[in-house]
NUZA-308619 format. One record per residue (C-alpha): x, y, z; residue number from 1. Coordinates in Angstrom, 3 decimals, padded with zeros to 6 digits, m for minus. Example, Ala and Ser with C-alpha at 12.3 -4.5 7.8 and 13.67 -1.06 7.14 Angstrom:
BEGIN
> 012.300  m004.500  007.800  1
> 013.670  m001.060  007.140  2
This chain:
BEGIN
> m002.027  m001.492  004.304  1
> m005.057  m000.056  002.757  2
> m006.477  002.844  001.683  3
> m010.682  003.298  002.159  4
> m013.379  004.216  000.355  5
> m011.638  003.333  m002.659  6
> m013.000  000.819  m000.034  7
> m011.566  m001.789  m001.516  8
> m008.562  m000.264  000.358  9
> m009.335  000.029  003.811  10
> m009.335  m003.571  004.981  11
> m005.643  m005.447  004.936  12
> m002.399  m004.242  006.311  13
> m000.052  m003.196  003.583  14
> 000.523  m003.636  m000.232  15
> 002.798  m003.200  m002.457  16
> 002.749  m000.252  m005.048  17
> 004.808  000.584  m008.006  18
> 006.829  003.858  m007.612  19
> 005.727  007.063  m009.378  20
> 008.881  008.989  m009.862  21
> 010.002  011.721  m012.218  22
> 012.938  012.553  m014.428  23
> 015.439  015.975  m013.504  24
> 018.258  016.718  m015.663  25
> 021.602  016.642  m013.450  26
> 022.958  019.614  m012.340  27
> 025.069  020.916  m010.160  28
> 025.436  018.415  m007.434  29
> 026.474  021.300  m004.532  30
> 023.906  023.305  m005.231  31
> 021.054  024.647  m002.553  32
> 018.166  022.096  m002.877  33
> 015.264  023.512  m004.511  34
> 012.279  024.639  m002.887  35
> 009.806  022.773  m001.496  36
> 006.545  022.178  m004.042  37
> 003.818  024.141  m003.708  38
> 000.845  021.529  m003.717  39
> m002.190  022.055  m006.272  40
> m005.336  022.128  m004.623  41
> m007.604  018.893  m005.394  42
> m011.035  018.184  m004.164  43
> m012.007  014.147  m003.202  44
> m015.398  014.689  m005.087  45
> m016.929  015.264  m009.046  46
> m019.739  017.364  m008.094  47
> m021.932  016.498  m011.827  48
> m024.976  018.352  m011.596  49
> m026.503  016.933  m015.177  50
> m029.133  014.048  m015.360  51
> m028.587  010.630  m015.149  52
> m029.556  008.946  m017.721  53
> m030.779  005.598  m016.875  54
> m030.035  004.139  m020.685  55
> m027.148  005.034  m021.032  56
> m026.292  002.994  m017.245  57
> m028.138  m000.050  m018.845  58
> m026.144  m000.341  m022.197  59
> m023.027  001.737  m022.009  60
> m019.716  000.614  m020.282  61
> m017.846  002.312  m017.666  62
> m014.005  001.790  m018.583  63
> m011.511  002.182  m016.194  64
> m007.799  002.530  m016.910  65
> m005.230  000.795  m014.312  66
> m002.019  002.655  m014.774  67
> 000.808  000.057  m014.721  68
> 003.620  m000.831  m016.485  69
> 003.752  m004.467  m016.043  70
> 000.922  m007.225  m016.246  71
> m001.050  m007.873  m012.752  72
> m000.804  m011.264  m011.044  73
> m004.637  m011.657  m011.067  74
> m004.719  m012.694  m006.929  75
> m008.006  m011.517  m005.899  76
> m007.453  m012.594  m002.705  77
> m006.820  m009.591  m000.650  78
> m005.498  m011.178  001.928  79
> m002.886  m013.214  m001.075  80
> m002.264  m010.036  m002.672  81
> 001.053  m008.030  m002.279  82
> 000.737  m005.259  m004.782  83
> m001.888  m002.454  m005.184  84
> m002.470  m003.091  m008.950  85
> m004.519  m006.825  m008.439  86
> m006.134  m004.805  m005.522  87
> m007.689  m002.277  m007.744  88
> m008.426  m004.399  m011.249  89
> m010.615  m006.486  m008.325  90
> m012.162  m003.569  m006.855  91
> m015.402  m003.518  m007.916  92
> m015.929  m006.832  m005.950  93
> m015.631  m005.062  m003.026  94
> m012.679  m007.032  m002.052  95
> m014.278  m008.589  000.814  96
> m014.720  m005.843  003.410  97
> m016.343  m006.163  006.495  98
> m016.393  m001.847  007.639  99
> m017.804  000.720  006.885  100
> m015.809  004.166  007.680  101
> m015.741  007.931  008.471  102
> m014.023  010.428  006.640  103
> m011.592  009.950  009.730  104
> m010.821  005.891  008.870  105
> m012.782  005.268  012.206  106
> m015.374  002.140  012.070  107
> m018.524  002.615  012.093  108
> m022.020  000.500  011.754  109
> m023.419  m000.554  008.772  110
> m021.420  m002.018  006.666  111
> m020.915  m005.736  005.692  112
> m020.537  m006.191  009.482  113
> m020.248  m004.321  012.921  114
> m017.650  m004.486  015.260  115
> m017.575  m004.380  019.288  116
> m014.883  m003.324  021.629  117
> m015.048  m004.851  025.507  118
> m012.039  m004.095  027.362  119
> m013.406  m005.108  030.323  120
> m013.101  m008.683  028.778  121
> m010.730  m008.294  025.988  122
> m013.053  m009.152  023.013  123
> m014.061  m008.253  020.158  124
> m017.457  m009.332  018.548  125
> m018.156  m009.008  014.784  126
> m021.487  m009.306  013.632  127
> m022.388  m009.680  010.275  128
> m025.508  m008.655  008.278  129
> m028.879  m010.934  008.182  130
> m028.920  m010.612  004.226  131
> m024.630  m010.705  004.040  132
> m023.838  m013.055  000.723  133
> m021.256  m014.260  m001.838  134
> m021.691  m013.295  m005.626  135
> m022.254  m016.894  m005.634  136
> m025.514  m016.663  m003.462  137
> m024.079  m018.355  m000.645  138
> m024.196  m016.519  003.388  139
> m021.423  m015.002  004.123  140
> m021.341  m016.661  008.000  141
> m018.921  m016.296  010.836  142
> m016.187  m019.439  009.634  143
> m015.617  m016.615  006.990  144
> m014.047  m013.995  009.026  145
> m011.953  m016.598  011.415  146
> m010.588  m018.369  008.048  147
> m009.007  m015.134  007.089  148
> m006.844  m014.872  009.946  149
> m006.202  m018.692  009.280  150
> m004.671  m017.888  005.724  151
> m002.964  m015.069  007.379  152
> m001.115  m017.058  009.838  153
> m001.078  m020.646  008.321  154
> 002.791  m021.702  008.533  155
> 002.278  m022.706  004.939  156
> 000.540  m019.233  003.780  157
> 002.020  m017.270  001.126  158
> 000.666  m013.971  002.586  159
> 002.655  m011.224  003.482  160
> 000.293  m009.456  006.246  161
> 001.465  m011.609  009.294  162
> 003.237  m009.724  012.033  163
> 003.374  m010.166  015.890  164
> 000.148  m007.976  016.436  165
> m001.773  m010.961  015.793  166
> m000.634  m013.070  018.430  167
> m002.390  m010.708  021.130  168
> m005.130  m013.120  019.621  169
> m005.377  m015.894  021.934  170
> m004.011  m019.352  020.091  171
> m002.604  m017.283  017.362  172
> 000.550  m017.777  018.479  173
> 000.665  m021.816  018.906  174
> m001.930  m021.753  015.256  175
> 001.390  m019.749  013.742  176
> 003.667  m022.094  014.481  177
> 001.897  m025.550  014.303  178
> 001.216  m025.967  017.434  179
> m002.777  m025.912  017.287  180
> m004.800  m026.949  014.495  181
> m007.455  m024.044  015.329  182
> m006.971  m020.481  016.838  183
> m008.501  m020.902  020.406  184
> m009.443  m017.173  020.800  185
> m012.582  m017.331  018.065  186
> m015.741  m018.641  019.246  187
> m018.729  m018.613  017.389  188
> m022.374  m017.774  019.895  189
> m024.562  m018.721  017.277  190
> m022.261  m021.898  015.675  191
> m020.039  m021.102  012.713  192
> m022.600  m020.919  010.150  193
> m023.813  m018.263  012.341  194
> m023.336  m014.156  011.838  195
> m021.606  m013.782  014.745  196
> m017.528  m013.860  016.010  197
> m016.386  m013.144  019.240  198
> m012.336  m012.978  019.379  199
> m010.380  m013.276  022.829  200
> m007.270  m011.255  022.905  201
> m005.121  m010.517  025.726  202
> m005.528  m006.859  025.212  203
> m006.980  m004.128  023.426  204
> m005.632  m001.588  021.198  205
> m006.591  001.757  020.577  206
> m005.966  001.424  017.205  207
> m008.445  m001.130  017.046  208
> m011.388  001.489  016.317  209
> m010.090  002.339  012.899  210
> m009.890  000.570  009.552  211
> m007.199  m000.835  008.331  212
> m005.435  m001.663  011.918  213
> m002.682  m004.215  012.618  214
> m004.880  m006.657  015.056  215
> m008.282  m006.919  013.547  216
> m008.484  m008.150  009.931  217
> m010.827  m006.561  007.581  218
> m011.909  m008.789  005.174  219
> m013.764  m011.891  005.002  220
> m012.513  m014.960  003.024  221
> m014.936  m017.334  001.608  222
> m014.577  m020.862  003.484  223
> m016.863  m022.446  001.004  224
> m014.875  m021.538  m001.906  225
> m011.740  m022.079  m000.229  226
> m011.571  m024.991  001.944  227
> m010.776  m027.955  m000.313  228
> m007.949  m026.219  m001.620  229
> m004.158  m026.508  000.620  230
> m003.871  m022.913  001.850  231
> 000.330  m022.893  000.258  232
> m001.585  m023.681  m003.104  233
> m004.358  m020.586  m002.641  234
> m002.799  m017.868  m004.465  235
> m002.587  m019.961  m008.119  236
> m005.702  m021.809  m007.243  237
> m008.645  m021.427  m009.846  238
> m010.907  m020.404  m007.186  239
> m008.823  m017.209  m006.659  240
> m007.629  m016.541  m010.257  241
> m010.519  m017.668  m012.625  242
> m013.434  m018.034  m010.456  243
> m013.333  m015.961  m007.495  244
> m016.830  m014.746  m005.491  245
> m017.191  m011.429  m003.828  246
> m019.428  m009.549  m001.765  247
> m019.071  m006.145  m002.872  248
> m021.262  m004.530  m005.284  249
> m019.976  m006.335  m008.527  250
> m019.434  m009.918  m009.861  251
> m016.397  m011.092  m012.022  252
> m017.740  m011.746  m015.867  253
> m014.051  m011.662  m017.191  254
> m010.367  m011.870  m016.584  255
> m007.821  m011.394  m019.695  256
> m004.764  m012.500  m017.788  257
> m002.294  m009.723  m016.524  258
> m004.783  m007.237  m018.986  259
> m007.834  m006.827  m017.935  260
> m011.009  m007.678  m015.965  261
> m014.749  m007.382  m016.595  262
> m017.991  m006.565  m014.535  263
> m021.503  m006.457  m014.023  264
> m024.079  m006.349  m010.815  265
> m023.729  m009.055  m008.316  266
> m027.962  m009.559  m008.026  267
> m026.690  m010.459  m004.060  268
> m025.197  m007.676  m002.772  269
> m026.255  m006.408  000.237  270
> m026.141  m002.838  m000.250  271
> m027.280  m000.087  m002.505  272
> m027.576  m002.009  m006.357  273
> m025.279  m000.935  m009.246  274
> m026.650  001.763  m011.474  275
> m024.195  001.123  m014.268  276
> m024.585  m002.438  m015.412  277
> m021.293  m003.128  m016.998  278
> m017.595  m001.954  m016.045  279
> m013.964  m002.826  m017.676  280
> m010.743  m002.344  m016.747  281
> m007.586  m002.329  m018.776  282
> m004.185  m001.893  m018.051  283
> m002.758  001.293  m019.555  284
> 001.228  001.768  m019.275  285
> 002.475  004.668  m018.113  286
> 003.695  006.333  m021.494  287
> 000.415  005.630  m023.061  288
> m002.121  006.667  m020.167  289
> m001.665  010.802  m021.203  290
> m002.382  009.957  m024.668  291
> m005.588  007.592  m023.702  292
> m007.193  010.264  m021.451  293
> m006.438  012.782  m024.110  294
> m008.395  011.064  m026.658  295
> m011.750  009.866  m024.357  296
> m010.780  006.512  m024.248  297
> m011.337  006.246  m020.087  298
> m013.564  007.691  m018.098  299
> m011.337  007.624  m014.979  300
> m007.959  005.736  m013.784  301
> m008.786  003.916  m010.997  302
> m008.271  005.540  m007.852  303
> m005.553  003.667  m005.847  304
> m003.643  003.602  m009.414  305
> m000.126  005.549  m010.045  306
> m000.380  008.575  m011.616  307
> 002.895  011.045  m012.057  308
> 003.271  014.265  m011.671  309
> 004.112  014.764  m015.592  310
> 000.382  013.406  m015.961  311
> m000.853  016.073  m014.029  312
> 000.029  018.962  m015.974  313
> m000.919  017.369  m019.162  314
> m004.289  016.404  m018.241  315
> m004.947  019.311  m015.727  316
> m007.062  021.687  m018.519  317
> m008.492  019.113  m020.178  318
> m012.138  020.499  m020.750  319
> m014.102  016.639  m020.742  320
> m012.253  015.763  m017.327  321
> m012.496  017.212  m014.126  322
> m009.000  016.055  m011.493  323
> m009.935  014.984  m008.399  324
> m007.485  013.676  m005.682  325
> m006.724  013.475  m001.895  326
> m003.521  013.433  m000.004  327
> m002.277  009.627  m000.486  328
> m002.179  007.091  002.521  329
> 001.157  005.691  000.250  330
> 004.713  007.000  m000.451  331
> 007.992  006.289  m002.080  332
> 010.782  005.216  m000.440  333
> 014.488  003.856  m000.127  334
> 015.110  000.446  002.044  335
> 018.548  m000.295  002.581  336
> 019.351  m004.441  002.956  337
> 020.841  m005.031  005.942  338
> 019.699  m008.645  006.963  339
> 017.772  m011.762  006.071  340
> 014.408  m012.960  006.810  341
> 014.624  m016.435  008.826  342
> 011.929  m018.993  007.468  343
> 012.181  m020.997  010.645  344
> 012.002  m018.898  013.613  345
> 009.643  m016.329  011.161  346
> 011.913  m013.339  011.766  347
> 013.672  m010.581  010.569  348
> 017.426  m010.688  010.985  349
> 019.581  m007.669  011.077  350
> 023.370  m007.964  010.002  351
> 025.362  m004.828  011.590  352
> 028.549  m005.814  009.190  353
> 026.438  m006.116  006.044  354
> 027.891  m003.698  003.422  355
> 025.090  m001.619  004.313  356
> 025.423  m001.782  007.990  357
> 026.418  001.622  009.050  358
> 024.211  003.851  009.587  359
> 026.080  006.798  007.952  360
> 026.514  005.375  004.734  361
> 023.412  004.926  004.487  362
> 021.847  008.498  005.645  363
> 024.983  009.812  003.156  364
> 023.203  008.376  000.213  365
> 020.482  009.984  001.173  366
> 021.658  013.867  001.838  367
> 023.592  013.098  m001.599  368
> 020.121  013.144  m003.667  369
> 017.842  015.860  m004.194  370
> 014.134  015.160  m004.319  371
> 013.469  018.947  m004.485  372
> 014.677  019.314  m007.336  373
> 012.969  016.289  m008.962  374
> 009.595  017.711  m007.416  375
> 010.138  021.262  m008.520  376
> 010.198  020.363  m012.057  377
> 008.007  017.498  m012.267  378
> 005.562  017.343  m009.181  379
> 003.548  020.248  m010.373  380
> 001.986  020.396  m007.361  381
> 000.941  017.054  m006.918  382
> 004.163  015.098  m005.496  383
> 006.958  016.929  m002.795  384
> 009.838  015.729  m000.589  385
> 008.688  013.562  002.330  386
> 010.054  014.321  005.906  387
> 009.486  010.964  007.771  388
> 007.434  007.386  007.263  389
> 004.149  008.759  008.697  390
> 002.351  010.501  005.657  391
> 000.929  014.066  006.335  392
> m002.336  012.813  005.844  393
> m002.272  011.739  009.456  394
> m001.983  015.614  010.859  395
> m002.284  013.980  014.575  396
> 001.180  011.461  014.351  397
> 002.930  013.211  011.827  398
> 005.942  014.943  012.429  399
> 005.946  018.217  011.371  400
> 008.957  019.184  013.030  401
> 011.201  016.859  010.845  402
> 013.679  017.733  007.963  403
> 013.954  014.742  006.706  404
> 017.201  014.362  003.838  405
> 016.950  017.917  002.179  406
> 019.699  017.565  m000.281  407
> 023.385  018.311  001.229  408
> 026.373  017.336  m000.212  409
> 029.074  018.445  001.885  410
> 027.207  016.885  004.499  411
> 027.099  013.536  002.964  412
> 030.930  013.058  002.189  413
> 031.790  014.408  006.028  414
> 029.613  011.312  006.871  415
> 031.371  009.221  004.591  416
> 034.616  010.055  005.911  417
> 033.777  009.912  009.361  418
> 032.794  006.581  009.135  419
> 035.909  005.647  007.086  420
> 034.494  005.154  003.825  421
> 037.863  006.741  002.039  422
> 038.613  007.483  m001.634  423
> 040.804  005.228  m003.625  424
> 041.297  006.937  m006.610  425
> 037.543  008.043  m007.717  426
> 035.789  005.744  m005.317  427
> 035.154  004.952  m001.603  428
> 036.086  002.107  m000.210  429
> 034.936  000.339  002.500  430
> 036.021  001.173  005.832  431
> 038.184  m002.235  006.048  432
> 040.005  m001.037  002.642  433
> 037.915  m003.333  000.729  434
> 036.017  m002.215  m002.501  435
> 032.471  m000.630  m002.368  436
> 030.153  m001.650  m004.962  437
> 026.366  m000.731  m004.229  438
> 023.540  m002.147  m006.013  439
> 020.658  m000.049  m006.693  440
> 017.025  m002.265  m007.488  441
> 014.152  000.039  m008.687  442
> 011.255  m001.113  m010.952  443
> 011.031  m000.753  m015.265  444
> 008.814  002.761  m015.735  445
> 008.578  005.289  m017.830  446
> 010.986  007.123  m019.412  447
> 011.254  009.542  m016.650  448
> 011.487  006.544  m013.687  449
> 014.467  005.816  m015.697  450
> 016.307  009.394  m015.936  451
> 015.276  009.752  m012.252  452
> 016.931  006.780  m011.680  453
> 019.957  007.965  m013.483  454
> 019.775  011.575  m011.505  455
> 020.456  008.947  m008.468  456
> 023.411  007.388  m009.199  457
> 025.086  010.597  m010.563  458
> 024.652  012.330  m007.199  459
> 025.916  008.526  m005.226  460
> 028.744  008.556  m007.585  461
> 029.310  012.414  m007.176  462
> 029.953  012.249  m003.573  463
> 032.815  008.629  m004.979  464
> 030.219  005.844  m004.050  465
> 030.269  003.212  m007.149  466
> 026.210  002.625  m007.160  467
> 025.260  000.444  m009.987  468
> 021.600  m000.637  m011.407  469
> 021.365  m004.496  m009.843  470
> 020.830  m006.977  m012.612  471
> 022.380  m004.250  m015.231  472
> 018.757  m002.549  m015.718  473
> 015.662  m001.470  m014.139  474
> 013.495  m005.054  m013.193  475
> 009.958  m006.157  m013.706  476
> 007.638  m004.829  m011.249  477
> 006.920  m008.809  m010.308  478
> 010.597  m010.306  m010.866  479
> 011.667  m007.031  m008.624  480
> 009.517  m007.423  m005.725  481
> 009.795  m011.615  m005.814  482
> 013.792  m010.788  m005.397  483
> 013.320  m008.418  m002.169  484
> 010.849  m010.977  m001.008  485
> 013.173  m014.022  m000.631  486
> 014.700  m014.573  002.875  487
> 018.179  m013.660  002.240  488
> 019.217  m012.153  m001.496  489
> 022.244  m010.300  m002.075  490
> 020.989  m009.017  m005.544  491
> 020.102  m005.702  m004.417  492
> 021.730  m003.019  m001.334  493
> 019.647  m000.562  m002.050  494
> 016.156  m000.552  m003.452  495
> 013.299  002.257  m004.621  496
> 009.642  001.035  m003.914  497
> 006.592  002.015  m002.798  498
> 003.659  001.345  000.134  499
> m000.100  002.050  m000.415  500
> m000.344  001.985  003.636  501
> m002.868  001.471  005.890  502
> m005.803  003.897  007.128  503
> m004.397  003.400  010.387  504
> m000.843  004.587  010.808  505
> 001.198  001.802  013.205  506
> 003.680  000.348  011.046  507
> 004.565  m003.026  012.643  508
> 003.035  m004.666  009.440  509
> 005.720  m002.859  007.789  510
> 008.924  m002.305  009.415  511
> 008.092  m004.859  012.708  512
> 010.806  m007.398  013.391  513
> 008.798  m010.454  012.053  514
> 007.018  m008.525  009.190  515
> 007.464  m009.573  005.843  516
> 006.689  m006.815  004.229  517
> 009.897  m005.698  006.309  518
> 012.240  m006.223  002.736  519
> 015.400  m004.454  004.153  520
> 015.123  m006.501  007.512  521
> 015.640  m003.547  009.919  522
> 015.557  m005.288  013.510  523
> 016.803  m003.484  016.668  524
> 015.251  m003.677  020.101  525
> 014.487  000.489  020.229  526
> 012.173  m000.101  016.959  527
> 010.516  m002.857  018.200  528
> 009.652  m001.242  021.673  529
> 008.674  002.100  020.114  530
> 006.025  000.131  017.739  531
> 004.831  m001.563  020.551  532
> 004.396  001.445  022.710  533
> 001.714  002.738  020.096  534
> m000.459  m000.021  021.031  535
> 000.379  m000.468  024.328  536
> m002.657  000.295  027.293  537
> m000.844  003.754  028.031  538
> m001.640  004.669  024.023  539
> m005.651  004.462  025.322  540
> m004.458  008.310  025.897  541
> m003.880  009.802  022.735  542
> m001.137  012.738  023.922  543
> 001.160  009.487  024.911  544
> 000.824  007.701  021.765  545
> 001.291  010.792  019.449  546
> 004.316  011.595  021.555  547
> 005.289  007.830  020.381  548
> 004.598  007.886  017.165  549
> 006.939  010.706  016.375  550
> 009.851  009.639  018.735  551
> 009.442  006.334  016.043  552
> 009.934  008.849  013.435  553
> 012.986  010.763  014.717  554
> 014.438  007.275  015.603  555
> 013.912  006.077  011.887  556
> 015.172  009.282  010.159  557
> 018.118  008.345  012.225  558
> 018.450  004.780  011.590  559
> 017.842  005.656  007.900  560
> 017.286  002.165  006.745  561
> 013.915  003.211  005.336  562
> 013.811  006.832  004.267  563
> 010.369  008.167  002.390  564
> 011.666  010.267  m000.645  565
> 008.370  011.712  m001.260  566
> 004.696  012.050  m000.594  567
> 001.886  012.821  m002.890  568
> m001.875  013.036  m004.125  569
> m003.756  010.311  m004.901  570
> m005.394  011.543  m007.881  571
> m006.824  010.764  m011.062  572
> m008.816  012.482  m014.194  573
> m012.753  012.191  m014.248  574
> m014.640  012.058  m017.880  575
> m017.723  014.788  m016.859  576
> m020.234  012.215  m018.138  577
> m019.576  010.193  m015.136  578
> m021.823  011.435  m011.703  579
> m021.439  010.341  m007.996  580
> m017.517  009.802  m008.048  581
> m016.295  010.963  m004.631  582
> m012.950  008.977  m002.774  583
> m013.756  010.657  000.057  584
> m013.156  007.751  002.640  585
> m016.609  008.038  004.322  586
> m018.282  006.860  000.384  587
> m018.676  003.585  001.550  588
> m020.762  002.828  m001.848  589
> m018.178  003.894  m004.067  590
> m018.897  001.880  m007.468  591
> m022.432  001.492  m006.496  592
> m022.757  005.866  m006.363  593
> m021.654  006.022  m010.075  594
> m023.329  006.596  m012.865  595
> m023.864  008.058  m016.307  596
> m025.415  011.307  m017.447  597
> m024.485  010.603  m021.297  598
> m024.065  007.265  m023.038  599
> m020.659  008.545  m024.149  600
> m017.735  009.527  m023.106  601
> m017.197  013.256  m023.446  602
């Protein structure tokens, strides 16, 4: 899912994000966890009171820093991309969202298009702006929004966003699995070179009214650009890696692959124009980014980018940079593999017997670690221990009633022996006598990813389980996520990741039985009834589908085979010679609010 107003986050279903985790020395491993936190205070807006200066926007460069320890793929394609990184170094295009926002995710007019509930009927009509084009001057028309949702559910697509939400749409269904050549529920009033799309569903959701939802795609893909190339060849296509077209504020000049991308004002955007007239951005790794916003070589990191909590108290009194942030719409998290993904039938699989089956094993590897302790020394205030896998930034669904795994021992070998996971010598077995090894996948970092990652398998192998890094070593952000991403792997047991997730909260797209983006393949009947009961015509009353929201939440912190270690800030430092930089999620006009009061940085 997506985050808005960095709007080029509000729009698709989920992404994937590198983890931002920090290093803690061992210590005692039956110790009281530490306390929770205490979170800095961050505004979502530079408030720059000096001058523009309008020379300075014409001939200086804005240069953005991508934090990110591995190349990006370079899929512009939001609907292609599975990782937050290609989703910001593409930003400035806009990304190809239709909505604007309010500062509560909700859509509202004005934006690239409107949208239209009818319950009465069960439709919904998109209308798109009169003066609506392509950076390559072409309309954006109404075959553009349907052909997103044909990527998204082509049998052949590479995308990741499909999940059974879309087949409310009628046709998807039949479309999904070859059955139909077209989706029968889009009809076009006005023809499909037309600005108008009217889609038939067999119900409404309530969730339907915000950005970002499970049922109603947010961005348009260009038909024009796209059609004469095979939808399975899309993401390595040309028109998607060296030539793509955009609608948002800027045009592509430049991409430097994996490195770097360059931009300057798309002459046919339909909104408010560009005041700075050319923009980089470079990737910066993780042990370098301090050093680079130390010296002025940045004037911000771009906001849906990583930054760790070790980066926050080094840059926090910087004089020429002002930290802004807002409670993040991602997290961290653990998924446990306990199934396969099958190709045919497009479903997730769950294996009870797989060596990560039982439930208790897997909430004892959880009680064994201690995420306090990791946040107390190196959150500073911007990164604590999360309690379920609903952020807090949704006060209404969140559970604030949950524990979570605070860390506990004791509590995780009682586990281990109740479910007959007994020592042999220094390790468990498993409970048919046969040896336990665990492997533990979790992404190359920093140097403090990697102690953290060390901190982990002290406290696994405190408690006698025999976790080992899989492969020998931390993995490539790509090479990692292309191993979860297979249909059946038995590389990894255990794996550390990260969601940016979606402005609105329902997590089929993540954890629903035919989700991709469901890595761990988690299927039981409970799960997939509770996720449907959010969306269900009951949830039209809000008390009913907050009351199901949070029963999901209980029922996952029980399941444990996706646990949220911790939540954070989405923040980032802000050179004070930049003016109108506000993430706030009703800025619809992020890039085009910016500008320069000084043709250098400070």
């Amino acid at each position: 899912m997506k985050k808005a107003s960095k709007k080029w986050a509000v729009t698709s279903a989920a992404i994937l994000a590198t983890v931002s985790l920090a290093a803690v020395s061992v210590g005692s491993t039956n110790q009281a966890s530490a306390a929770e936190t205490k979170r800095a205070k961050l505004s979502d807006t530079y408030k720059n009171n000096d001058k523009v200066d309008n020379k300075a926007n014409n001939k200086s460069t804005l240069k953005v820093a991508e934090p990110n320890d591995s190349p990006f793929k370079g899929i512009s394609e939001p609907i292609l991309a599975d990782n937050q990184e290609d989703q910001n170094v593409f930003s400035p295009g806009g990304v190809g969202s239709l909505f604007n926002v309010d500062k509560n995710f909700k859509i509202i007019d004005g934006g690239l298009a409107n949208q239209k509930l009818d319950r009465d009927n069960n439709t919904v009509t998109i209308t798109i702006r009169d003066n609506a084009k392509w950076s390559d001057g072409q309309p954006v028309v109404a075959r553009d929004v349907e052909y997103a949702y044909e990527i998204i559910a082509s049998p052949k697509s590479t995308s990741s966003q499909y999940s059974g939400d879309f087949e409310r749409i009628e046709g998807m269904a039949d479309f999904h699995k070859s059955k139909a050549d077209k989706i029968s529920g889009f009809t076009y009033p006005d023809g499909e070179d037309g600005k108008t799309v009217v889609i038939k569903y067999n119900a409404l959701s309530p969730s339907m009214k915000y950005s970002g939802n499970s049922f109603i795609w947010g961005t348009v893909a260009p038909y024009h650009h796209y059609k004469d190339v095979a939808i399975d060849k899309l993401a390595g296509s040309d028109e998607v890696r060296k030539n793509p077209v955009f609608v948002g504020p800027y045009k592509l000049d430049k991409v430097v692959e994996g490195e770097s991308t360059s931009w300057s004002p798309n002459k046919y955007y339909w909104g408010n124009a560009p005041k700075i007239k050319h923009v980089t951005i470079n990737v910066v790794s993780s042990n370098s980014i301090d050093k680079a916003i130390q010296t002025s070589k940045y004037d911000f990191t771009s906001p849906g980018g990583v930054m760790r909590g070790t980066s926050y108290k080094n840059l926090k009194n910087l004089k020429n940079y002002k930290i802004v942030g807002q409670p993040d719409l991602g997290y961290n998290y653990f998924g446990f593999n306990v199934g396969e993904y099958d190709a045919d039938k497009q479903v997730n699989v769950m294996d009870s017997k797989s060596k990560m089956g039982n439930k208790n094993l897997r909430k004892a590897m959880m009680y064994a670690i201690d995420e306090d302790a990791i946040n107390d020394k190196f959150g500073n205030g911007v990164k604590w221990r999360a309690k379920t896998l609903i952020p807090p930034i949704f006060d209404k669904y969140s559970d604030k009633s949950a524990k979570g795994f605070p860390h506990n021992p004791k509590k995780a070998e009682k586990l281990l022996d109740a479910a007959g996971y007994k020592k042999d010598g220094k390790w468990r077995t498993q409970p048919n006598g046969k040896k336990l090894v665990i492997k533990f996948g979790a992404m190359k970092g920093s140097a403090t990813s990697h102690a953290t990652y060390e901190d982990y398998l002290q406290r696994w192998r405190k408690v006698g389980l025999n976790v080992k890094m899989a492969t020998g070593k931390e993995m490539e952000m790509n090479s990692f996520y292309d191993t979860l991403q297979k249909p059946k792997q038995d590389k990894i047991d255990i794996f550390a990741a990260a969601w940016s997730v979606s402005s609105e909260p329902t997590p089929s797209q993540l954890y629903g039985a035919d989700a991709p983006f469901n890595m761990g393949h988690f299927v039981t009947n409970k799960n997939t009834q509770l996720i449907n009961d959010m969306n269900n015509d009951k949830a039209w009353d809000d008390s009913y589908r907050t009351d199901k929201f949070k029963e999901w939440q209980k029922y996952m912190n029980d399941q444990a085979a996706y646990v949220a270690t911790d939540n954070s800030y989405q923040w980032g430092p802000v050179n004070k010679r930049v003016k109108g930089f506000d993430i706030a999620p009703d800025n619809n006009e992020f890039w085009s609010n910016l500008s320069f009061t000084s043709s250098k940085l400070k």
